[in-house]
SEMARGU-252806 format. One record per residue: residue number from 1; z, y, x of N, C-alpha, C, O in turn. Coordinates in pm, 1 decimal, always signed. Layout:
SEMARGU-252806
(site NUM, (Z, Y, X), (Z, Y, X), (Z, Y, X), (Z, Y, X))
...
END
This chain:
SEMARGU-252806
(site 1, (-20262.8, +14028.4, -4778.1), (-20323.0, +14149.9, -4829.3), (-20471.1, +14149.2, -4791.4), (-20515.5, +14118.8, -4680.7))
(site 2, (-20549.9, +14191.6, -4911.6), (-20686.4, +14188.4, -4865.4), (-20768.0, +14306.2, -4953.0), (-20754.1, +14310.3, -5075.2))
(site 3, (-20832.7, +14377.9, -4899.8), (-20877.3, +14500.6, -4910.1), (-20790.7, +14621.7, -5037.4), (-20817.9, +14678.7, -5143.0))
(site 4, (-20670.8, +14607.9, -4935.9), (-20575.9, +14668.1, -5040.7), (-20510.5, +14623.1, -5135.9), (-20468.4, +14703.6, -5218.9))
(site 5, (-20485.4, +14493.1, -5150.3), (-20445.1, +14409.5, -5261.9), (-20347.1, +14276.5, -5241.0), (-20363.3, +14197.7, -5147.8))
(site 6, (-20282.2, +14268.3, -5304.0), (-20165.6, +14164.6, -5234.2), (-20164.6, +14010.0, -5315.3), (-20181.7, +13996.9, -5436.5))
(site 7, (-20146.2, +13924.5, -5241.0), (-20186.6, +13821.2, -5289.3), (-20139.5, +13737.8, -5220.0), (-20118.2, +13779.0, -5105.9))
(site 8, (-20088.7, +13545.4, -5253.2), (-20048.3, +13448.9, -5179.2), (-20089.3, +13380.4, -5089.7), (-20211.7, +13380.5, -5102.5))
(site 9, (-20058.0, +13312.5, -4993.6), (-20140.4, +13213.4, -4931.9), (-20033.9, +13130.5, -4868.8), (-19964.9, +13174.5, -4776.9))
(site 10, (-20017.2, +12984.5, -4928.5), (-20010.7, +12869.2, -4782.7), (-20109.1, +12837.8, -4681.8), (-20214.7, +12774.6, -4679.5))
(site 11, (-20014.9, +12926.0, -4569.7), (-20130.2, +12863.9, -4440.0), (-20255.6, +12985.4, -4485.6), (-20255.7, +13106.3, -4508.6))
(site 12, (-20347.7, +12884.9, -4483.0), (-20475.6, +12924.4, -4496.5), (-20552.1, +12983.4, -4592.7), (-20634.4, +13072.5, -4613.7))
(site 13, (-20466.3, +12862.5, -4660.1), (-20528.4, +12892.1, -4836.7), (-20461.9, +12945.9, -4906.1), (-20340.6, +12933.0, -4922.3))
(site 14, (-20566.3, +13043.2, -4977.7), (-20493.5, +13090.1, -5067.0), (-20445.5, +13069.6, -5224.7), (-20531.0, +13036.4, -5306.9))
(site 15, (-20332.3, +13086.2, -5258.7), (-20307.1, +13031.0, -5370.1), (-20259.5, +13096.7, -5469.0), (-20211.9, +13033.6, -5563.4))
(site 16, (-20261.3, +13226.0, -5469.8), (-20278.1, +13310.3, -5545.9), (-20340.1, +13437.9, -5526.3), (-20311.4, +13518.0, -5437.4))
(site 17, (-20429.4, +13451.6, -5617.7), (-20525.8, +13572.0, -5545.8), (-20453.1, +13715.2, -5500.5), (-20345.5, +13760.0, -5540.0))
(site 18, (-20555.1, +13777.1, -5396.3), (-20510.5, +13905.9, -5438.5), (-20577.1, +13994.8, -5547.3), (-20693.0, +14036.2, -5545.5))
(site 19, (-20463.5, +14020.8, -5661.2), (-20469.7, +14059.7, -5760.4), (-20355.9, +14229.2, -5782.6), (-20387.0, +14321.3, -5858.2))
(site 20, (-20246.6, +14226.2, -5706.1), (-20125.7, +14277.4, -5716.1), (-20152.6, +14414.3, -5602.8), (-20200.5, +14393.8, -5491.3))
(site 21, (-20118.6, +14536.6, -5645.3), (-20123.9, +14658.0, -5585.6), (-20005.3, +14638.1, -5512.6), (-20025.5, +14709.3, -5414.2))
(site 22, (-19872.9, +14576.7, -5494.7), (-19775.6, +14530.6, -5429.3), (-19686.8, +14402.9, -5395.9), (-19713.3, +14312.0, -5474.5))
(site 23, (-19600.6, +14372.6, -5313.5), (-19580.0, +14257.2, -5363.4), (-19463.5, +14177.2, -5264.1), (-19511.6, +14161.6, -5151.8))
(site 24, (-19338.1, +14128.0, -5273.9), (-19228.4, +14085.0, -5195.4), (-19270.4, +13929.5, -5132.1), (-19379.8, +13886.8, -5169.0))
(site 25, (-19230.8, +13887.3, -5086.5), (-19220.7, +13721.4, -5044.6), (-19146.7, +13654.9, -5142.6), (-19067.7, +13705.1, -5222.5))
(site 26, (-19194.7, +13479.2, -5123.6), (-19097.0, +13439.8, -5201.0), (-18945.8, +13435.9, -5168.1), (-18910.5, +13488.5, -5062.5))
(site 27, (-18866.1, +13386.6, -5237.2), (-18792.8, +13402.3, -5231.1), (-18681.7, +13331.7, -5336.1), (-18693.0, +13395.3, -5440.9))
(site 28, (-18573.1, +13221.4, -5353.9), (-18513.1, +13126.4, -5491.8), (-18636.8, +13068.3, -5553.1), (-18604.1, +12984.9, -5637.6))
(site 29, (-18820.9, +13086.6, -5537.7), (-18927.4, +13023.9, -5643.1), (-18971.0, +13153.2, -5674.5), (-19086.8, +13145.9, -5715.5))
(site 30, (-18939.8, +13239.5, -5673.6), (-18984.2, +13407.2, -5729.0), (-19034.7, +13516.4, -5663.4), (-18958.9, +13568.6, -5581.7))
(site 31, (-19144.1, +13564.4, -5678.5), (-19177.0, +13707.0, -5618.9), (-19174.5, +13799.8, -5668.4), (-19200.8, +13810.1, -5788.2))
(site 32, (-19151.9, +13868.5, -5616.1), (-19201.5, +14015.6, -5693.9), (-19319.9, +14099.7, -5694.3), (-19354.7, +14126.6, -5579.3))
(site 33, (-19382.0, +14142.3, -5770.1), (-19519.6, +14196.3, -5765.9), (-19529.6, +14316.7, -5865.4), (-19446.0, +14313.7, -5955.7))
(site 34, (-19591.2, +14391.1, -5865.3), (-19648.2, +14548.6, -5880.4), (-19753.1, +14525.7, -5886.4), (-19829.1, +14489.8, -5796.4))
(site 35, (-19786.1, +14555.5, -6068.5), (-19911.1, +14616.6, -6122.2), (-19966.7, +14721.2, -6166.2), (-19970.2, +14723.6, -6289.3))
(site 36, (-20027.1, +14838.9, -6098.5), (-19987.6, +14980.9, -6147.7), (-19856.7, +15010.3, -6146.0), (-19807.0, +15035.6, -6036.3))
(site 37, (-19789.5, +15012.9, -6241.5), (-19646.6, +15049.9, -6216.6), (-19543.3, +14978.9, -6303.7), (-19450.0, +15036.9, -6359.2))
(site 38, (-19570.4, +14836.2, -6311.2), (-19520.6, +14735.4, -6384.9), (-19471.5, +14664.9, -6269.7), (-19549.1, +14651.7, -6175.1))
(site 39, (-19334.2, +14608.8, -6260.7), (-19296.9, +14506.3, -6168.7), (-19272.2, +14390.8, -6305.9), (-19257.2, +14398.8, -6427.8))
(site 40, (-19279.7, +14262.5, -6180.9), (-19263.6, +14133.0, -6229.5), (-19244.1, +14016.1, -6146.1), (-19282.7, +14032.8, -6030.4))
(site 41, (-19182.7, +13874.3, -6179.2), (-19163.9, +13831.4, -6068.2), (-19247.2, +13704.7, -6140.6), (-19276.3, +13682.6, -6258.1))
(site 42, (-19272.8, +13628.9, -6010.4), (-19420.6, +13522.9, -6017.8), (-19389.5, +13362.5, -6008.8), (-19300.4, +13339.7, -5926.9))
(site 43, (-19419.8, +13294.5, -6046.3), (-19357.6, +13182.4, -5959.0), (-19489.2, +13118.6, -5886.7), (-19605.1, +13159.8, -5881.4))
(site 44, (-19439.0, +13025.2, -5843.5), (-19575.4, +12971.3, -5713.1), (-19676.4, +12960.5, -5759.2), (-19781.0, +12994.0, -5703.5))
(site 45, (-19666.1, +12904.6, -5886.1), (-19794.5, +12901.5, -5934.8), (-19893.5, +13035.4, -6003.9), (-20004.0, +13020.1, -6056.0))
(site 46, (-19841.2, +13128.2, -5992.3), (-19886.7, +13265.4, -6006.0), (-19832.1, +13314.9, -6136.5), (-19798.5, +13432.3, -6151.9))
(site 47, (-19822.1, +13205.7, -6249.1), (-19743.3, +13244.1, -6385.9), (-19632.8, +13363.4, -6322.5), (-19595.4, +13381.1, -6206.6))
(site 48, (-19600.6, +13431.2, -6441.1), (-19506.4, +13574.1, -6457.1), (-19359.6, +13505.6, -6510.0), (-19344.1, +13445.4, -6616.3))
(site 49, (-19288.8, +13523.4, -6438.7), (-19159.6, +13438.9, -6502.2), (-19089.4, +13525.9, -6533.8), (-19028.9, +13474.6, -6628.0))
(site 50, (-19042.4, +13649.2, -6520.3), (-19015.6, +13765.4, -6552.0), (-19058.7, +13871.3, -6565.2), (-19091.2, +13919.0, -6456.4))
(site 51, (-19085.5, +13968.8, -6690.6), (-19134.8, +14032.3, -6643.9), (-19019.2, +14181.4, -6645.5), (-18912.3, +14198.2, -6704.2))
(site 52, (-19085.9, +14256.7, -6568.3), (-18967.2, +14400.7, -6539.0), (-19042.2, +14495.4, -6576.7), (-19084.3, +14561.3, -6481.7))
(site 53, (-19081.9, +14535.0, -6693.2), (-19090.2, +14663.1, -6759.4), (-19021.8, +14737.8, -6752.3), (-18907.5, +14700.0, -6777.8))
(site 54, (-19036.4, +14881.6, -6717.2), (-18963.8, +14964.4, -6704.5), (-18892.3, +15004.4, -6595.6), (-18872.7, +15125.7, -6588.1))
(site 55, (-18844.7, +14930.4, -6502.6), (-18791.4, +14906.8, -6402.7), (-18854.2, +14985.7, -6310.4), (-18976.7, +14978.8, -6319.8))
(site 56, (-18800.1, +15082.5, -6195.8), (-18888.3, +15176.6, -6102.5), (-18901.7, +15050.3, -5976.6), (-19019.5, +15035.8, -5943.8))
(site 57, (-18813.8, +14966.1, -5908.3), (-18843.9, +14943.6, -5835.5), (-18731.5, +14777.6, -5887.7), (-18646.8, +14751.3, -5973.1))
(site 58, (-18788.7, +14718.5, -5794.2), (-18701.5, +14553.4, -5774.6), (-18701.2, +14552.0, -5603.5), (-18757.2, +14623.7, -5520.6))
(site 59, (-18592.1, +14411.1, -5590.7), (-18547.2, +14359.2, -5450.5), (-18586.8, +14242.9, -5490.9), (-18605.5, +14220.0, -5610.4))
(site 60, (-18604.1, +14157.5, -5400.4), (-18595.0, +14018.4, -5358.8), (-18482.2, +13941.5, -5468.7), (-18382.2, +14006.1, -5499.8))
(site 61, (-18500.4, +13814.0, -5520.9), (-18358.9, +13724.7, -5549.6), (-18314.4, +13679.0, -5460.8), (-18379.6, +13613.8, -5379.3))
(site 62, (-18162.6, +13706.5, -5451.8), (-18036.1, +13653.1, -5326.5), (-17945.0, +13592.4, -5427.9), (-17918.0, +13644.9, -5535.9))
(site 63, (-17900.3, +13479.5, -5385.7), (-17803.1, +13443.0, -5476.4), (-17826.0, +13404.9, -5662.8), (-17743.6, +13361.1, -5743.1))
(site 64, (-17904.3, +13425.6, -5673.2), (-17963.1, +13378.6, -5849.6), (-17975.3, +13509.8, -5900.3), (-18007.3, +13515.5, -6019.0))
(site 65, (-17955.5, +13632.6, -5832.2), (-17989.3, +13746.1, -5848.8), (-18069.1, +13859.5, -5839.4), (-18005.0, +13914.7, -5749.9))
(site 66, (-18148.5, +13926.7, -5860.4), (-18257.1, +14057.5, -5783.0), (-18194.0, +14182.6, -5866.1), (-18151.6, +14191.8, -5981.3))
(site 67, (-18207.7, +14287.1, -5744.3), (-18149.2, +14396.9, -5793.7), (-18257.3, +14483.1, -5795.1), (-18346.9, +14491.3, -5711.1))
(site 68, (-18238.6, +14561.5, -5920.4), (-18361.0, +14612.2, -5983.7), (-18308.7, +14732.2, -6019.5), (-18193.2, +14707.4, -6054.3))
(site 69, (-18337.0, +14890.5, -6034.3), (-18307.8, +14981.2, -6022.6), (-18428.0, +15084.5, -6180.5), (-18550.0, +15074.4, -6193.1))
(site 70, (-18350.1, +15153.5, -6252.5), (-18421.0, +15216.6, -6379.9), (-18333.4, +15381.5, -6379.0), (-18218.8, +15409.8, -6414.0))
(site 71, (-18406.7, +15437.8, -6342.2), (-18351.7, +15608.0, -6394.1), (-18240.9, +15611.9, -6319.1), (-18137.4, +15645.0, -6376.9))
(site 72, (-18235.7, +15581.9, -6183.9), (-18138.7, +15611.7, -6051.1), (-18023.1, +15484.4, -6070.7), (-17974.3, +15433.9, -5969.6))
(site 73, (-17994.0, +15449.6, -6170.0), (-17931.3, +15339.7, -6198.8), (-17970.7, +15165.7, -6182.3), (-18066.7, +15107.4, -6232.8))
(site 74, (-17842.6, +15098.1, -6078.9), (-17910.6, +14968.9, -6013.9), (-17866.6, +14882.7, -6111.4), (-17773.5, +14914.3, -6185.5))
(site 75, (-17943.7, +14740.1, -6122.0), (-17911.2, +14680.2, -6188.0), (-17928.7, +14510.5, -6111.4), (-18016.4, +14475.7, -6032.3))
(site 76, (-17795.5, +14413.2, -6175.4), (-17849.9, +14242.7, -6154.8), (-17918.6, +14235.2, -6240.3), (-17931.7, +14301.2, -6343.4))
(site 77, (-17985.3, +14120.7, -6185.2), (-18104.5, +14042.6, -6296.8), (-18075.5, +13919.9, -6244.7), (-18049.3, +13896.4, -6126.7))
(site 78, (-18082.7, +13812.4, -6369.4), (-18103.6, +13673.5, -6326.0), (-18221.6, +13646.1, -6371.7), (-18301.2, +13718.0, -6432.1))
(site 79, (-18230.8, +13494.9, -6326.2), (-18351.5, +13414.6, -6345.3), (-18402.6, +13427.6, -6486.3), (-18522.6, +13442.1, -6509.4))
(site 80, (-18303.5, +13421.8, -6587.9), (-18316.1, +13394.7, -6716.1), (-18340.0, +13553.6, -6770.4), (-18355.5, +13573.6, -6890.9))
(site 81, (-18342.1, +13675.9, -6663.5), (-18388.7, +13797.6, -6728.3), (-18291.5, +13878.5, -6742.9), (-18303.4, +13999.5, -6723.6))
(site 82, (-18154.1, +13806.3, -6788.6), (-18033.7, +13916.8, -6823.8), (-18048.8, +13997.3, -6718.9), (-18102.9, +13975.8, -6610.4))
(site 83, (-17978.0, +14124.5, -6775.7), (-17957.5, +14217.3, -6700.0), (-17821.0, +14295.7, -6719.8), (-17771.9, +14308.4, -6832.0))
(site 84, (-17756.1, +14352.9, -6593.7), (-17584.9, +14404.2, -6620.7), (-17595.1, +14511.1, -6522.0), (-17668.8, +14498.9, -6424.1))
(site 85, (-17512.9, +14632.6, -6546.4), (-17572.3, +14674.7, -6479.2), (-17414.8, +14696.6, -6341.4), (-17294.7, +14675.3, -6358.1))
(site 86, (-17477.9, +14737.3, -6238.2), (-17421.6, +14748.8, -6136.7), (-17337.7, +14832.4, -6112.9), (-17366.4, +14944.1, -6156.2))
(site 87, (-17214.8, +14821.2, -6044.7), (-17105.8, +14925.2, -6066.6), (-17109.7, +14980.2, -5892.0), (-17066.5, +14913.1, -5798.3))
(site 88, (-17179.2, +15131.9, -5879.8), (-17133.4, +15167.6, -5703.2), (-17008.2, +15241.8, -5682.8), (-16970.7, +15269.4, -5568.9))
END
């Protein structure tokens, strides 16, 4: 994080700017990041491999999964984007 802004770094360097008003660790190749109020997840190389429109909030991927949450309702997501939604 650098003057309010979230962004990557191996080590030292950094390798993806800070660009992102929020932002998870990696995690399966994927992060999660918050733009204004857009989530999306990143891969190392900073490309958007998903993106989560709409979505109020995301988790981390565990298992080939991130759980992602829309209008109080949780949801899986895979890599490939599908989405199902979660039964509590």
């Amino acid at each position: 994080m650098r003057d309010g802004w979230w962004g990557f770094r191996d080590g030292v360097r950094i390798v993806i700017p800070p660009v992102y008003d929020a932002g998870f660790d990696f995690t399966e190749g994927l992060a999660a990041v918050l733009t204004g109020r857009r989530w999306a997840f990143v891969d190392t190389a900073g490309r958007e491999a998903l993106c989560m429109e709409g979505f109020d909030a995301v988790k981390p991927f565990r298992n080939g999964c991130a759980v992602a949450e829309r209008n109080g309702c949780r949801y899986a997501v895979d890599r490939r984007g599908r989405v199902r939604k979660l039964d509590i």
